[in-house]
C-alpha positions as CSV (number, residue, x, y, z in Angstrom):
1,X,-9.3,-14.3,-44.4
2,X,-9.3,-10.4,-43.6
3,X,-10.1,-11.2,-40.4
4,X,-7.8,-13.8,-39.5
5,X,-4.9,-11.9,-40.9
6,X,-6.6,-9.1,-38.5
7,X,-6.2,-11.3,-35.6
8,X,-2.6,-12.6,-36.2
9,X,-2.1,-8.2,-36.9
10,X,-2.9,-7.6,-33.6
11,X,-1.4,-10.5,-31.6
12,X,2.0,-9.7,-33.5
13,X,1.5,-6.1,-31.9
14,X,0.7,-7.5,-28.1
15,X,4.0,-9.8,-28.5
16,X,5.9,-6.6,-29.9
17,X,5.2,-4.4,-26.4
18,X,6.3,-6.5,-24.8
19,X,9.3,-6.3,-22.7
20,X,12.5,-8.6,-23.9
21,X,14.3,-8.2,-20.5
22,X,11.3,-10.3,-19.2
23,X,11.9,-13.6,-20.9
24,X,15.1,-13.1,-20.6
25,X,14.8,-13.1,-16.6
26,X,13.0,-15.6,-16.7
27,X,15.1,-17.7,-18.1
28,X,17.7,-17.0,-16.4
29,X,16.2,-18.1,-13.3
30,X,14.0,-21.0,-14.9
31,X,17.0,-22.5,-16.7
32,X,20.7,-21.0,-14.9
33,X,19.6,-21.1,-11.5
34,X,17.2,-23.8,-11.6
35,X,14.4,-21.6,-9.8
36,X,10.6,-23.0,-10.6
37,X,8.9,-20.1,-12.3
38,X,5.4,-19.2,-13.8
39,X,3.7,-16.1,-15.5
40,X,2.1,-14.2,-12.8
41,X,-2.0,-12.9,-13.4
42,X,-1.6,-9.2,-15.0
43,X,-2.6,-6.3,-13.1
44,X,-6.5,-4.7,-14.1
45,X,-5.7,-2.2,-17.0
46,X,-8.5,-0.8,-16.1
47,X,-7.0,0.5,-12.7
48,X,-3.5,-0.5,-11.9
49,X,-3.6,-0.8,-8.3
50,X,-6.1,-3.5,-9.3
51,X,-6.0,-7.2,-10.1
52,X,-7.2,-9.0,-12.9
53,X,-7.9,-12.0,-10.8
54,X,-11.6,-12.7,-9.8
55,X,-10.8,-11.9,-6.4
56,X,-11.9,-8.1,-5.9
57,X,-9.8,-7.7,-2.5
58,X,-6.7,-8.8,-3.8
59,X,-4.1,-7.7,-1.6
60,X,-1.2,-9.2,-3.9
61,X,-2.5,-7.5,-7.3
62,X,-1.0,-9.0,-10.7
63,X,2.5,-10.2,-8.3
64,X,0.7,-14.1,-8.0
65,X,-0.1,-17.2,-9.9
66,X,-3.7,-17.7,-11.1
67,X,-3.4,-19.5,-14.7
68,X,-1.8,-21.3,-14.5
69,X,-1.7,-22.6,-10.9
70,X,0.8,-22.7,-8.4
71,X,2.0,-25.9,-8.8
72,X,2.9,-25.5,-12.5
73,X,5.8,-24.1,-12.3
74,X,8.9,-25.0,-14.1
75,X,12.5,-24.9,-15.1
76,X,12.0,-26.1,-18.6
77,X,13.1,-24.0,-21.3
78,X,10.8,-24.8,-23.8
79,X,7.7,-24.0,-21.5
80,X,8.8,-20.5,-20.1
81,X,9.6,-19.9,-23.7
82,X,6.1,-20.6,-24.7
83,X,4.6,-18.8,-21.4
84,X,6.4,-15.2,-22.2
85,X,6.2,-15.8,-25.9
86,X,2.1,-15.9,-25.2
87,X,2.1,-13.5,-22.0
88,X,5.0,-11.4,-22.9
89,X,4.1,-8.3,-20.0
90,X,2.9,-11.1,-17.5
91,X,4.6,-10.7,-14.3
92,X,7.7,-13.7,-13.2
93,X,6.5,-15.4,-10.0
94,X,9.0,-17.4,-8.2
95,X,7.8,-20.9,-6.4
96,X,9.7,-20.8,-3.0
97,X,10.6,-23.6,-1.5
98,X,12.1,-27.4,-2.4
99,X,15.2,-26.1,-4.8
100,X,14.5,-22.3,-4.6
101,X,15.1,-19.6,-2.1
102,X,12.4,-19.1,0.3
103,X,12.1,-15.4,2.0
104,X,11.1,-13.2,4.5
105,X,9.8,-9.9,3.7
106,X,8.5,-7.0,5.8
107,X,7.0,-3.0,5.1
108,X,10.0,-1.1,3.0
109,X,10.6,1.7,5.2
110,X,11.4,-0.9,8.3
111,X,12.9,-2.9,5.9
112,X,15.7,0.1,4.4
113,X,16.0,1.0,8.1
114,X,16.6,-3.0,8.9
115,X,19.1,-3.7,6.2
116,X,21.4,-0.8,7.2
117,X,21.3,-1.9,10.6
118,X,22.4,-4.8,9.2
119,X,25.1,-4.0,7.4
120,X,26.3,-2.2,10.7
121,X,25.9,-5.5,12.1
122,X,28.0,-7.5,9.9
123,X,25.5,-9.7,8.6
124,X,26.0,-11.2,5.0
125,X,22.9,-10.8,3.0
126,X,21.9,-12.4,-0.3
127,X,19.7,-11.0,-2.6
128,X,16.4,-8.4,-1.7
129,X,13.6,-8.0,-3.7
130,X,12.1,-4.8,-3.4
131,X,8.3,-3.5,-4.5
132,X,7.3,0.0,-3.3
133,X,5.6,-1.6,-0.4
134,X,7.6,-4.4,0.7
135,X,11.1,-5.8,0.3
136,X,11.9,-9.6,0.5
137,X,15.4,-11.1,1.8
138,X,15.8,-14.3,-0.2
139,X,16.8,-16.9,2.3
140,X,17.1,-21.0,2.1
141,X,14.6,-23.5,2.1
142,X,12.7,-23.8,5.1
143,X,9.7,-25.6,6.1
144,X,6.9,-24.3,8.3
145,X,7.6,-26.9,10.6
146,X,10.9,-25.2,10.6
147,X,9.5,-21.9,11.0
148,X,6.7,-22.7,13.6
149,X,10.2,-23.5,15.9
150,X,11.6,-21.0,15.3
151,X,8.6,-18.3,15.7
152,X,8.0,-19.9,18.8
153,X,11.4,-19.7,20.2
154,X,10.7,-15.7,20.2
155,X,9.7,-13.5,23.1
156,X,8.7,-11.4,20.2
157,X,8.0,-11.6,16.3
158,X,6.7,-8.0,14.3
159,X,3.6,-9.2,13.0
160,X,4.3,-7.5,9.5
161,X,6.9,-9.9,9.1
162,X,5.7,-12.6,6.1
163,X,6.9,-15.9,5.2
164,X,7.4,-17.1,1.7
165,X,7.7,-20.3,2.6
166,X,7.3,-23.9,0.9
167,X,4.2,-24.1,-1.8
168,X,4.6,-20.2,-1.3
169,X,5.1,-17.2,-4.3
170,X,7.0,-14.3,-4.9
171,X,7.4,-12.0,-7.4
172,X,10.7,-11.4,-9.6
173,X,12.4,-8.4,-11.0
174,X,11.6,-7.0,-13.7
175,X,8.1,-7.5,-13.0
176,X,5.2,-4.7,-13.7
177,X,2.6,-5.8,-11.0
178,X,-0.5,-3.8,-9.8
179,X,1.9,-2.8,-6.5
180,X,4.3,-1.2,-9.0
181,X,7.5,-2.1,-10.5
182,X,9.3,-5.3,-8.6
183,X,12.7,-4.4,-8.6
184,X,16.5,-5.4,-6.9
185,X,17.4,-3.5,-4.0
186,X,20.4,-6.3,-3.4
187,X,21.3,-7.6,-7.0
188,X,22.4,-11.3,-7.6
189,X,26.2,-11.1,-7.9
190,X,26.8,-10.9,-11.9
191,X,27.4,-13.9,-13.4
192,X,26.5,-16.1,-10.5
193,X,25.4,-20.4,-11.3
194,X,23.2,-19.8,-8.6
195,X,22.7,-16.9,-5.5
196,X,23.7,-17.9,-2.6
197,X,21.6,-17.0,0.6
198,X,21.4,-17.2,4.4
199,X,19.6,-19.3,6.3
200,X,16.0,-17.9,7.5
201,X,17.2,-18.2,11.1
202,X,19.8,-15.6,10.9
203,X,17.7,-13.1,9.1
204,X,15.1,-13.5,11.2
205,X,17.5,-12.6,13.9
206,X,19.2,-10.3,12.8
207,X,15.8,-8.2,11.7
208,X,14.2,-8.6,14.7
209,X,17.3,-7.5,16.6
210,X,17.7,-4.4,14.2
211,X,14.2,-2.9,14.3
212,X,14.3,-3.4,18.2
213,X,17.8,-1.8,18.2
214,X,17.0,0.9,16.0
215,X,13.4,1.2,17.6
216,X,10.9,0.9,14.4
217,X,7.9,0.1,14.6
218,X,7.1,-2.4,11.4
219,X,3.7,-1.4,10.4
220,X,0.5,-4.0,10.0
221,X,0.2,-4.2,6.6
């Protein structure tokens, strides 16, 4: 019995570190916006910049899906409830593609310098993720089909661009993840049924046109 009570002692003080604002997020996007969700694998605690994943060259530490899988992600209330009730500091990963945004993200220095050329530009932009390495421009579905036209359309593509395409991930704000805190550098419009976005071939675009314009370099990594 002293041991059991033990047990249920020390899980009521994992749940109670947890971070609130975390469920909450995720169901806002789970259940408001109708955005497929799933607890993402912590980072090491061991060593932050680490991953707790099996994989000891994980270049995406504690910001992807590992148990569950991928293709478990949901909108139901009742399971995102259960996942951050059990997981309460697990990071929110986002399943792009089918009903959910997709993205395109790139290095954050080019990406600050890209988003005020941008703005410059005129372009209407949705919402941007932002970690301390890389930001992500939530755009519409699109399909690598889609993409593979478009890429190939291009005299010229930065190869630190990424694609969060279809059966793809992404971390959500407020996530904790071993790259650091996942944060909003464009916030969802407050009380919005669901973000709206561009289409991926106008940010890619407009990005490629703005580091060329404004001569950056976007780094490999």
């Amino acid at each position: 019995m002293r041991e059991i009570l033990g047990r249920r002692r020390r899980l009521l003080s994992q749940r109670s570190d947890g971070r609130p604002e975390l469920i909450g997020a995720a169901l806002t996007y789970a259940t408001k916006w109708q955005w497929p969700v799933l607890p993402g694998v912590a980072a090491d605690p061991q060593g932050h910049s680490r991953c707790s994943c099996p994989d000891p060259d994980c270049t995406v530490p504690g910001a992807h899906p590992f148990d569950p899988g991928l293709l478990a992600a949901t909108t139901d209330e009742r399971m995102v409830r259960w996942w951050w009730g059990n997981r309460p500091t697990a990071p929110i990963v986002l399943a792009t593609g089918g009903h959910a945004p997709c993205a395109v993200s790139l290095p954050a220095l080019p990406a600050a310098r890209a988003l005020k050329a941008l703005d410059q530009m005129g372009m209407r932009l949705g919402p941007v993720v932002a970690s301390p390495a890389r930001w992500a421009i939530l755009v519409k579905p699109y399909s690598m089909e889609q993409l593979g036209e478009l890429l190939y359309a291009k005299d010229f593509v930065p190869g630190s661009l990424r694609f969060h395409s279809e059966g793809g991930y992404l971390a959500l704000p407020p996530s904790e993840t071993g790259q650091g805190e996942i944060r909003w550098e464009r916030a969802p419009l407050p009380g919005s049924a669901s973000p709206w976005v561009p289409d991926v071939e106008a940010v890619v675009d407009a990005v490629v046109e703005a580091l060329t314009r404004t001569g950056v370099s976007a780094p490999e990594f």
